[in-house]
N, CA and C atoms as an extended XYZ file, in Angstrom:
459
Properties=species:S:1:pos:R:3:atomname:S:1:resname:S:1:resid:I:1 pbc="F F F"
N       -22.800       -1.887       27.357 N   UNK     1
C       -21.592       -1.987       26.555 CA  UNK     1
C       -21.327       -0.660       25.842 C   UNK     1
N       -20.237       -0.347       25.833 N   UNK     2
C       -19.265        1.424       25.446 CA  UNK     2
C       -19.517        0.341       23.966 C   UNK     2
N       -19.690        1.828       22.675 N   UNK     3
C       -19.602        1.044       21.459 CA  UNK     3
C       -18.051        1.529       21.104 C   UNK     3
N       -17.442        1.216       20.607 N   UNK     4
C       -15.865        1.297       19.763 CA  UNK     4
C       -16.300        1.949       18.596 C   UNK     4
N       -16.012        3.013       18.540 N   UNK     5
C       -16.185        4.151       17.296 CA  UNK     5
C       -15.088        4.850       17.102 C   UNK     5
N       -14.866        4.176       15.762 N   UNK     6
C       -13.663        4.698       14.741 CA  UNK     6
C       -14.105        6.106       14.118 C   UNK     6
N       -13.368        7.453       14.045 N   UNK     7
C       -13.487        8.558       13.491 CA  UNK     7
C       -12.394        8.775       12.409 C   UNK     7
N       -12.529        9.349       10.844 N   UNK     8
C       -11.382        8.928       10.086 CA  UNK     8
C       -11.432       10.511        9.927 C   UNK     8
N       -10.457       11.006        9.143 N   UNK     9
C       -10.272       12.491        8.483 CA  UNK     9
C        -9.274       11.672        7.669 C   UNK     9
N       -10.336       11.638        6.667 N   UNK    10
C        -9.158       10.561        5.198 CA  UNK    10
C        -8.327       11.576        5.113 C   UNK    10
N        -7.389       11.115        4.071 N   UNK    11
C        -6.242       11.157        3.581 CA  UNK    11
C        -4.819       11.117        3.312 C   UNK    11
N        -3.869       11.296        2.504 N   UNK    12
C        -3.013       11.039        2.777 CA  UNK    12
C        -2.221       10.859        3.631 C   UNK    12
N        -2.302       12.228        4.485 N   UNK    13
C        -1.900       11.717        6.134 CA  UNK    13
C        -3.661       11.122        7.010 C   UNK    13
N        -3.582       10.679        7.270 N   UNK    14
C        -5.344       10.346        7.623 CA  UNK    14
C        -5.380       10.761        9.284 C   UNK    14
N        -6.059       11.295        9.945 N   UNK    15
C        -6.536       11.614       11.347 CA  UNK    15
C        -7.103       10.307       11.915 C   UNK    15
N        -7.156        9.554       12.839 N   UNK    16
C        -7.573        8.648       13.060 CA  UNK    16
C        -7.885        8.923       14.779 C   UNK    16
N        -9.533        8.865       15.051 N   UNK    17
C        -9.203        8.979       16.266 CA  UNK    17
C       -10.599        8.081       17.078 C   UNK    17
N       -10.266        7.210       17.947 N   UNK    18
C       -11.328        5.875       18.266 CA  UNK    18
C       -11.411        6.046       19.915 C   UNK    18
N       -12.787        6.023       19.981 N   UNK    19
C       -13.287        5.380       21.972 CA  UNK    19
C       -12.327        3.735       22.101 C   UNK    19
N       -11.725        3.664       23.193 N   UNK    20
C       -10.988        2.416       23.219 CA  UNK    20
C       -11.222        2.071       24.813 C   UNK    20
N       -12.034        1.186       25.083 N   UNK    21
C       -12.163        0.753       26.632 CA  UNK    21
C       -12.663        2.069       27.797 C   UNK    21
N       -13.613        2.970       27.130 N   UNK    22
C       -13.791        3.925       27.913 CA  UNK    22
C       -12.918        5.129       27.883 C   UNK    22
N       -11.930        5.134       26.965 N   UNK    23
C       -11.170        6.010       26.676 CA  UNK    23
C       -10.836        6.573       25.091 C   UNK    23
N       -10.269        7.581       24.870 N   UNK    24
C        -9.793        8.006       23.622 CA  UNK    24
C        -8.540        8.147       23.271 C   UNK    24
N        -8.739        7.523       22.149 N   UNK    25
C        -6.970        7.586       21.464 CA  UNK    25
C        -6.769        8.175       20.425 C   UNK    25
N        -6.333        9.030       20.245 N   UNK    26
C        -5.996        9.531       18.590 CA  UNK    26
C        -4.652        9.527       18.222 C   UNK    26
N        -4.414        9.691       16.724 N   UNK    27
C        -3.299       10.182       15.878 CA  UNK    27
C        -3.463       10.572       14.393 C   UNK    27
N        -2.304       10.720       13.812 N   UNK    28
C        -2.799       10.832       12.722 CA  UNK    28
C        -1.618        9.798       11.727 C   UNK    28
N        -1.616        9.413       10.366 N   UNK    29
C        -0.217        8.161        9.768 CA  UNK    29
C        -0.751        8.745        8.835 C   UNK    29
N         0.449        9.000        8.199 N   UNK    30
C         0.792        8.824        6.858 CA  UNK    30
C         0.668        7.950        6.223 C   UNK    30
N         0.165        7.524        4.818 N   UNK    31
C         0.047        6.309        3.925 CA  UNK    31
C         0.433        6.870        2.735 C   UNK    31
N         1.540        7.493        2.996 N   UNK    32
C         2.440        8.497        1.529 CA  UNK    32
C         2.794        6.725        1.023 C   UNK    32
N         3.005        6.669       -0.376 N   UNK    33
C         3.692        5.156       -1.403 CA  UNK    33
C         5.342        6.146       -1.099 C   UNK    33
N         6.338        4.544       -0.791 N   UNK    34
C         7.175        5.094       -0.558 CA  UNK    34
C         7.910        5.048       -2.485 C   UNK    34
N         9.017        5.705       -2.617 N   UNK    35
C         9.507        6.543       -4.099 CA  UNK    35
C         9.351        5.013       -4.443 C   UNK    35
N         9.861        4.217       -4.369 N   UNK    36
C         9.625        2.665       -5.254 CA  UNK    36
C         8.275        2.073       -5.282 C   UNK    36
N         7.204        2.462       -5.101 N   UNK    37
C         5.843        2.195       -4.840 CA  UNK    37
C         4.884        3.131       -5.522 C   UNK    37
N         3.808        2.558       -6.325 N   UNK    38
C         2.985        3.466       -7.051 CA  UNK    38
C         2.455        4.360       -6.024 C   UNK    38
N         1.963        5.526       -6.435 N   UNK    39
C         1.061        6.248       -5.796 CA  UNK    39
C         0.039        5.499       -5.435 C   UNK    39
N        -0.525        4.755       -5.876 N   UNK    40
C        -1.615        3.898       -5.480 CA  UNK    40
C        -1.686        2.829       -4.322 C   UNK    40
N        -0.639        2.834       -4.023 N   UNK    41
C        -0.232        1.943       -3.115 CA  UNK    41
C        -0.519        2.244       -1.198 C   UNK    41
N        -0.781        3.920       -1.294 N   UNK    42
C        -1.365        4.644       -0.493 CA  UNK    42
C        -2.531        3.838        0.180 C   UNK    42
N        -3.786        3.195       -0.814 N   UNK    43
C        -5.228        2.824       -0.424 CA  UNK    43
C        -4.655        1.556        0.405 C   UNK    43
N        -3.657        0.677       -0.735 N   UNK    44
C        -3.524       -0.777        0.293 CA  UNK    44
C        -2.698       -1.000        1.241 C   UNK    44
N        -2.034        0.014        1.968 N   UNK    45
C        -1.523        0.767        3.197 CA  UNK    45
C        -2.690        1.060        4.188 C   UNK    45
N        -3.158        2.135        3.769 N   UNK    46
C        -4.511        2.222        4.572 CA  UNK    46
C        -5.541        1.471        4.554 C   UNK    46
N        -6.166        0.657        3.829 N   UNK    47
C        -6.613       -0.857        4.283 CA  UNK    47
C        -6.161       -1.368        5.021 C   UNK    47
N        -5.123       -1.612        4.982 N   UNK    48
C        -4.039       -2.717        5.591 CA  UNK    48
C        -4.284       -2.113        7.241 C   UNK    48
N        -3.750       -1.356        7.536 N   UNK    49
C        -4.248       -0.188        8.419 CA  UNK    49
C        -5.232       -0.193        9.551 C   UNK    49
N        -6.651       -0.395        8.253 N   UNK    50
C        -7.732       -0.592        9.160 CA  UNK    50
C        -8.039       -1.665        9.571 C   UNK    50
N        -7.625       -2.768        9.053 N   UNK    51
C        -7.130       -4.027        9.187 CA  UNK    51
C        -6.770       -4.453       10.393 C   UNK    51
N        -5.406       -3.763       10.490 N   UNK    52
C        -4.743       -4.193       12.123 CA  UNK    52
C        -5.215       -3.197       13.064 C   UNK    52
N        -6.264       -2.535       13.058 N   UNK    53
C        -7.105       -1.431       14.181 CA  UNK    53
C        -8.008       -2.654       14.219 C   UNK    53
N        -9.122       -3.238       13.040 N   UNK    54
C        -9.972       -4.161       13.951 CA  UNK    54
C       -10.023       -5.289       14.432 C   UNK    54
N        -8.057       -5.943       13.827 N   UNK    55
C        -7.692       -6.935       14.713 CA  UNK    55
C        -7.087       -6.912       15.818 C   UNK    55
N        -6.947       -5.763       16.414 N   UNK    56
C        -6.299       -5.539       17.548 CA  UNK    56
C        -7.543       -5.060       18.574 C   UNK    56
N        -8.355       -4.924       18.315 N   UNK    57
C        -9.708       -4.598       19.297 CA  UNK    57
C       -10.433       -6.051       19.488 C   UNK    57
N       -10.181       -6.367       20.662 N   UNK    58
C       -11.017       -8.137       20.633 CA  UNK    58
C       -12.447       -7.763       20.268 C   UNK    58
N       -13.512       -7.214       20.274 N   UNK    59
C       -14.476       -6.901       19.523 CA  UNK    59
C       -14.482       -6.383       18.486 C   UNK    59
N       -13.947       -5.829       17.610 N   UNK    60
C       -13.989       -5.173       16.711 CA  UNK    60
C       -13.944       -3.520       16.771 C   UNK    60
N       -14.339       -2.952       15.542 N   UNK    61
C       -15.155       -1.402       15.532 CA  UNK    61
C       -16.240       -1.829       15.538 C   UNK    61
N       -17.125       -0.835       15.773 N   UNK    62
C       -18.939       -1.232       16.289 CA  UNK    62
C       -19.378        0.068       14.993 C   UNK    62
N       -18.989        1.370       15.003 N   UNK    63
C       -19.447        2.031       13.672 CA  UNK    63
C       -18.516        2.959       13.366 C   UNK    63
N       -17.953        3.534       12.175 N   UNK    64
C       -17.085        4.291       11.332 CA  UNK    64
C       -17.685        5.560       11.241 C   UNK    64
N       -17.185        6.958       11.546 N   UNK    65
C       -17.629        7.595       11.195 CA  UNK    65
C       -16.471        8.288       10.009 C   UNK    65
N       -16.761        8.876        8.954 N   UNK    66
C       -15.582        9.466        8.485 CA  UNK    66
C       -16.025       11.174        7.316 C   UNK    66
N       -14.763       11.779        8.099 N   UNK    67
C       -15.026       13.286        7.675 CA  UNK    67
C       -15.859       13.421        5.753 C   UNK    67
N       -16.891       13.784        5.465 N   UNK    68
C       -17.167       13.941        4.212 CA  UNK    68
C       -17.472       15.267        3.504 C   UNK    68
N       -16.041       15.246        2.223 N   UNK    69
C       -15.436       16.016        2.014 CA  UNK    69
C       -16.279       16.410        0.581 C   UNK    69
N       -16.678       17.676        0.395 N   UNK    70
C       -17.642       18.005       -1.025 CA  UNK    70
C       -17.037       18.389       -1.935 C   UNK    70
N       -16.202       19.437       -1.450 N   UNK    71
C       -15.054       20.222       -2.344 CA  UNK    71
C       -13.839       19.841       -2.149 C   UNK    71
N       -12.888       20.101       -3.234 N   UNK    72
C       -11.402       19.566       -3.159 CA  UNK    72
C       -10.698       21.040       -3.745 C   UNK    72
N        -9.662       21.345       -3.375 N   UNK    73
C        -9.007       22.578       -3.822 CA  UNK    73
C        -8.453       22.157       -5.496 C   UNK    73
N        -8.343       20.606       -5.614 N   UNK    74
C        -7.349       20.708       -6.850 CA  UNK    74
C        -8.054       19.036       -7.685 C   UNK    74
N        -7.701       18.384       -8.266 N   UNK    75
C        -7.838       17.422       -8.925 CA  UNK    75
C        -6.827       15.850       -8.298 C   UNK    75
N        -6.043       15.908       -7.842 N   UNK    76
C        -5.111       15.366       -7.265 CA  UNK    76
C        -5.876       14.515       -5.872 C   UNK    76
N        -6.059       16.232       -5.246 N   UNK    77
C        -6.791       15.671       -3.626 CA  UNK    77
C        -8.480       15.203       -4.012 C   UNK    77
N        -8.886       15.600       -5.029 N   UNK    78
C       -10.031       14.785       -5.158 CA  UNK    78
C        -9.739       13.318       -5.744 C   UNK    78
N        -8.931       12.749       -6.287 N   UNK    79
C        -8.936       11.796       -6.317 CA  UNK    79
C        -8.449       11.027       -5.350 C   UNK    79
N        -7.454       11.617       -4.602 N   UNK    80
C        -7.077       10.894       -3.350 CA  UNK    80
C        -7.583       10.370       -2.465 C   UNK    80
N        -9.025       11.854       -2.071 N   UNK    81
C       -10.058       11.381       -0.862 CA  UNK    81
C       -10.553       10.498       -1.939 C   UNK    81
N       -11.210       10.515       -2.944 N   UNK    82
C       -12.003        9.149       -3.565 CA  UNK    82
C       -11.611        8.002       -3.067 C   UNK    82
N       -10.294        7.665       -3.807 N   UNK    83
C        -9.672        6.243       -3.284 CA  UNK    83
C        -9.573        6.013       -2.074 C   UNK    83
N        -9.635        6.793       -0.962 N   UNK    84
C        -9.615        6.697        0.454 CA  UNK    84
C       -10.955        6.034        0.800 C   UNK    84
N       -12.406        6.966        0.455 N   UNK    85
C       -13.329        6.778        0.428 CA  UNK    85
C       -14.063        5.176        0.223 C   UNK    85
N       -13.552        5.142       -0.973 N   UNK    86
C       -13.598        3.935       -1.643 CA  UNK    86
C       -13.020        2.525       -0.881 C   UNK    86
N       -11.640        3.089       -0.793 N   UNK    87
C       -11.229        1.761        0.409 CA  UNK    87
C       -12.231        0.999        1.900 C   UNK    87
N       -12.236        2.679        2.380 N   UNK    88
C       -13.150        2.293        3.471 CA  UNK    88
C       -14.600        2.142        3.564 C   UNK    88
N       -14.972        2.436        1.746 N   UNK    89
C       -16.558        1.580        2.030 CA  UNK    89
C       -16.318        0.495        1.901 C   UNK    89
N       -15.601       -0.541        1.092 N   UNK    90
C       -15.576       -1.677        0.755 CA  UNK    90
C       -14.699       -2.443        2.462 C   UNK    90
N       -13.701       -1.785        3.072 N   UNK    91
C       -13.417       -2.137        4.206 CA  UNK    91
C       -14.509       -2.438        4.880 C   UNK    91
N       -15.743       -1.424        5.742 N   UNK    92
C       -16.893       -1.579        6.171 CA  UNK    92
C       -17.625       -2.168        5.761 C   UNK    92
N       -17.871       -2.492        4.660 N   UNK    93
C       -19.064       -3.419        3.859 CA  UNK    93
C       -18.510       -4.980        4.009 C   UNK    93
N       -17.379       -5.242        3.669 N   UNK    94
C       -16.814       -6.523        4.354 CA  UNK    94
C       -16.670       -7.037        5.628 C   UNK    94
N       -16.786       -6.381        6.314 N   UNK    95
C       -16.785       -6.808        7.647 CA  UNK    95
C       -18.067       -6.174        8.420 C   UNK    95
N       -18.851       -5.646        7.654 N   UNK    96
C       -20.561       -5.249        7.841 CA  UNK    96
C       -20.575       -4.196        9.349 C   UNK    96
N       -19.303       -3.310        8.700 N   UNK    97
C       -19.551       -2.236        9.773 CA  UNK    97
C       -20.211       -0.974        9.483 C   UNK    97
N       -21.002       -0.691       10.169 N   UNK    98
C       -21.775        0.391       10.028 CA  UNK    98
C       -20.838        1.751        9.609 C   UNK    98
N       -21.238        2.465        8.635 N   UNK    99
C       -20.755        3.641        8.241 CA  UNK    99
C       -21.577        5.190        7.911 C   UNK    99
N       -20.857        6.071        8.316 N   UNK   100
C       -21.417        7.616        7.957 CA  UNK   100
C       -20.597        8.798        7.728 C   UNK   100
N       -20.653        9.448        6.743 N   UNK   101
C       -19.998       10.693        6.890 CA  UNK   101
C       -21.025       11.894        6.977 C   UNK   101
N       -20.268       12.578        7.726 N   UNK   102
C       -20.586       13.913        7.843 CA  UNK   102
C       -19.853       15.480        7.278 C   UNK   102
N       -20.584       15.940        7.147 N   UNK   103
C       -19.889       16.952        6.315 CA  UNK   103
C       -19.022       18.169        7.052 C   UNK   103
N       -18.222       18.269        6.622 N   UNK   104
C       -17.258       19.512        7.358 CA  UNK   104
C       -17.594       20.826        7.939 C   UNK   104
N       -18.351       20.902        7.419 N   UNK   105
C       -19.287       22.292        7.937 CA  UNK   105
C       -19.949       21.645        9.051 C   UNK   105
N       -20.787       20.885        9.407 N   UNK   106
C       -21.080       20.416       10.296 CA  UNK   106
C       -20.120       19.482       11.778 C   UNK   106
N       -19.035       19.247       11.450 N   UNK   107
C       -18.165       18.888       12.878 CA  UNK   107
C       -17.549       19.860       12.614 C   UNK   107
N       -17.532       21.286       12.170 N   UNK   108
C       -16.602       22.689       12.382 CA  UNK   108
C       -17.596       23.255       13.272 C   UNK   108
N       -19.114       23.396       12.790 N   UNK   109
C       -20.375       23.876       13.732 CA  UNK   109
C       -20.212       23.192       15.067 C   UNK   109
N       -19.997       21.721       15.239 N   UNK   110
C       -20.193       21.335       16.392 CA  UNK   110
C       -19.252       21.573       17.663 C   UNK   110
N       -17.959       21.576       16.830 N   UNK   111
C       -16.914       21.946       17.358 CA  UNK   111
C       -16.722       22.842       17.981 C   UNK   111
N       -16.913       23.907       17.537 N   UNK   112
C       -16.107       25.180       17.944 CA  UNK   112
C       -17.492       26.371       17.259 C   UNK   112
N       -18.635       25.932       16.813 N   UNK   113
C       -19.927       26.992       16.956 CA  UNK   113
C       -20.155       27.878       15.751 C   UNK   113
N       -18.682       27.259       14.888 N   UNK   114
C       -19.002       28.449       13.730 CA  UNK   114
C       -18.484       27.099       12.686 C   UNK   114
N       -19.491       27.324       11.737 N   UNK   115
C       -19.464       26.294       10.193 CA  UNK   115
C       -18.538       26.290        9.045 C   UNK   115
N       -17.630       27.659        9.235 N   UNK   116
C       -16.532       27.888        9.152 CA  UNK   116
C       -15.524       28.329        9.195 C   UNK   116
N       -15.028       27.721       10.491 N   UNK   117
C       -13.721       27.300       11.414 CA  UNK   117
C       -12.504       26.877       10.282 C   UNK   117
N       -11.438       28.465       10.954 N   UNK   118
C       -10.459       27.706       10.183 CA  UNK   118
C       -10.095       26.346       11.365 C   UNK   118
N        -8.339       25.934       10.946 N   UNK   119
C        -8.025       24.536       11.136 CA  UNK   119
C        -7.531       24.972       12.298 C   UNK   119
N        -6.725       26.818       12.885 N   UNK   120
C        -6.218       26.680       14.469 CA  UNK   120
C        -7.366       25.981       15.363 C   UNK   120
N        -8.863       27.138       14.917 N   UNK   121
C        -9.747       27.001       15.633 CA  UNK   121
C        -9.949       25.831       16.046 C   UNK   121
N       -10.440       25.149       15.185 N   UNK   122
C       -10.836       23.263       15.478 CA  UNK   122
C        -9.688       22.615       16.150 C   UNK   122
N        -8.405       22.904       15.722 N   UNK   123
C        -6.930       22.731       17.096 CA  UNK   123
C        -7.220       23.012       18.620 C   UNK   123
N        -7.857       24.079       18.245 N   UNK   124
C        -7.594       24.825       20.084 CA  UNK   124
C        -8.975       24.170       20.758 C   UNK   124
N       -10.075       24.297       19.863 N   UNK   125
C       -10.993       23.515       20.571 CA  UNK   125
C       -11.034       22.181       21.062 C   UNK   125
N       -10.107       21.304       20.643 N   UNK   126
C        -9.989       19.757       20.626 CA  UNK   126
C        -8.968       20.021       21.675 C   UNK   126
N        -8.025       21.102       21.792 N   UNK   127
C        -6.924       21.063       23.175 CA  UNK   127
C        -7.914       21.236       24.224 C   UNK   127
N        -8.668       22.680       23.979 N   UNK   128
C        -9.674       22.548       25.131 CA  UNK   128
C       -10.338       21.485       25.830 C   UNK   128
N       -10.820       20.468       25.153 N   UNK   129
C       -11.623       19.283       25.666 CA  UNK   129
C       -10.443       18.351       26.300 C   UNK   129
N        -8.731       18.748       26.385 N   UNK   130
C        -7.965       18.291       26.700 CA  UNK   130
C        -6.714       17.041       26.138 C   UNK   130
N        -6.952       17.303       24.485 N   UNK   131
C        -6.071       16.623       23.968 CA  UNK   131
C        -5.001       17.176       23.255 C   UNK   131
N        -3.978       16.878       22.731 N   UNK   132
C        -2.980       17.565       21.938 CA  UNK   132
C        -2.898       17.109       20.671 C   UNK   132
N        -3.471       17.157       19.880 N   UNK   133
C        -3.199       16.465       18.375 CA  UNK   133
C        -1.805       17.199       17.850 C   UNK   133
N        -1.521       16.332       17.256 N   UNK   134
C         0.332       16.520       16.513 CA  UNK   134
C        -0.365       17.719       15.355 C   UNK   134
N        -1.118       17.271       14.265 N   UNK   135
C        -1.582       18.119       13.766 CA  UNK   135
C        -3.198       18.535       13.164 C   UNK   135
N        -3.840       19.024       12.125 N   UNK   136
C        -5.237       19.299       11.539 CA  UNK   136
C        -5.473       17.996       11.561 C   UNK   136
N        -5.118       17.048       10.951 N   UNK   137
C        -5.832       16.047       10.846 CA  UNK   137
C        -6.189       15.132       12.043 C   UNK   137
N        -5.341       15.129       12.707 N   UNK   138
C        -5.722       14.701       14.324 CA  UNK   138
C        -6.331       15.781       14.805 C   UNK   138
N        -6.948       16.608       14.938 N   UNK   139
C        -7.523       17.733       15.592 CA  UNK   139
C        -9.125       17.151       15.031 C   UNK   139
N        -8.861       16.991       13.712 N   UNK   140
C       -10.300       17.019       12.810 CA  UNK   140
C       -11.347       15.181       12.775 C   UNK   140
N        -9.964       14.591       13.092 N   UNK   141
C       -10.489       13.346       13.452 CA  UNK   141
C       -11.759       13.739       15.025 C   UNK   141
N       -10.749       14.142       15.877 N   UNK   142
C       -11.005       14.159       17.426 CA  UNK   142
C       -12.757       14.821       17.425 C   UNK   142
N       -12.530       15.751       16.263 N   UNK   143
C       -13.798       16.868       16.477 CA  UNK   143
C       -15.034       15.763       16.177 C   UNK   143
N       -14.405       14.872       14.994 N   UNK   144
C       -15.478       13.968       14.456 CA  UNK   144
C       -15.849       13.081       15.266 C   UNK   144
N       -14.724       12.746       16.174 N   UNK   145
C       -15.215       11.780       17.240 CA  UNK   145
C       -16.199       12.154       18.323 C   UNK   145
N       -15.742       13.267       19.192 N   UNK   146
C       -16.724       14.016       19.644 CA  UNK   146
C       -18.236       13.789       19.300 C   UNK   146
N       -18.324       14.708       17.607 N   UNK   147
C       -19.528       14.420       17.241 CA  UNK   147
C       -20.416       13.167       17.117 C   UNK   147
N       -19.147       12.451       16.893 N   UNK   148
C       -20.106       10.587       16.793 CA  UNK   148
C       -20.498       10.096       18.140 C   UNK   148
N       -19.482       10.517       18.851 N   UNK   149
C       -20.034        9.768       20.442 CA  UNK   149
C       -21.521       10.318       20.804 C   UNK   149
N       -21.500       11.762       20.355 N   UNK   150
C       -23.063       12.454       20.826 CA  UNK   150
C       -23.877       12.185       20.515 C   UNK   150
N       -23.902       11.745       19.024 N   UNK   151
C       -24.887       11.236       18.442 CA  UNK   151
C       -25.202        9.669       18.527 C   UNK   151
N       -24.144        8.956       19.172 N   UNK   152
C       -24.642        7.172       19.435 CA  UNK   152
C       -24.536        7.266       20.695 C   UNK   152
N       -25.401        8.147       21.320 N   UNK   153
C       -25.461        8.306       23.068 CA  UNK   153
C       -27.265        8.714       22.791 C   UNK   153
């Protein structure tokens, strides 16, 4: 049995990129609160989210991997990835899916050989392996996926 491994690159726009029946799918969604909606409203969007990803897989996800982020440029995006964070431990812990992050320096190393890779680099390398991500965050999902498949092989 192929395991179903979800790869996240939280945030506001989130990277999302999963093994699906022997194959790979990525993208990346927005979970911007629309102007009549708190900012907060972002997390129960993206719950919601992961929600209809593991009801739409007749097995489920089998393990989560998701990008883990140390530094934040500002106060804003650190609280953002938090609440992201936060969503999807309590997502995984409810439905007792296995979870891990890895750190950015490490799927930039795996990626593309250097620990720090700007965001073309990790682009062109993820085209190389033959996909087109719309943008970084689909690029950065894909890299993470990569890395998770290698490591649950």
């Amino acid at each position: 049995m192929t395991k179903t491994i979800l790869a996240l690159d939280l945030g506001t726009t989130t990277g999302i990129a999963m093994t699906l029946k022997g194959s790979i799918q990525s993208y990346s969604k927005s979970f911007k609160a629309t102007r009549f909606q708190s900012a907060d409203r972002r997390f129960f969007n993206f719950r919601n989210h992961l929600q209809d990803i593991q009801n739409k897989l007749m097995l489920g996800v089998d393990v989560v991997y998701f990008e883990e982020v140390r530094r934040h440029i500002g106060t804003d995006a650190a609280h953002c990835y938090g609440g992201f964070k936060a969503t999807l431990t309590m997502f995984c812990e409810d439905n007792k899916i296995p979870y891990e992050g890895v750190a950015v320096g490490t799927i930039k190393k795996f990626i593309t050989g250097k620990g720090n890779a700007n965001k073309e680099k990790v682009i062109k390398a993820v085209q190389e392996l033959g996909h087109n991500p719309k943008d970084d965050n689909e690029a950065d999902a894909l890299a993470l996926l990569y890395f998770a498949m290698e490591k649950e092989t």
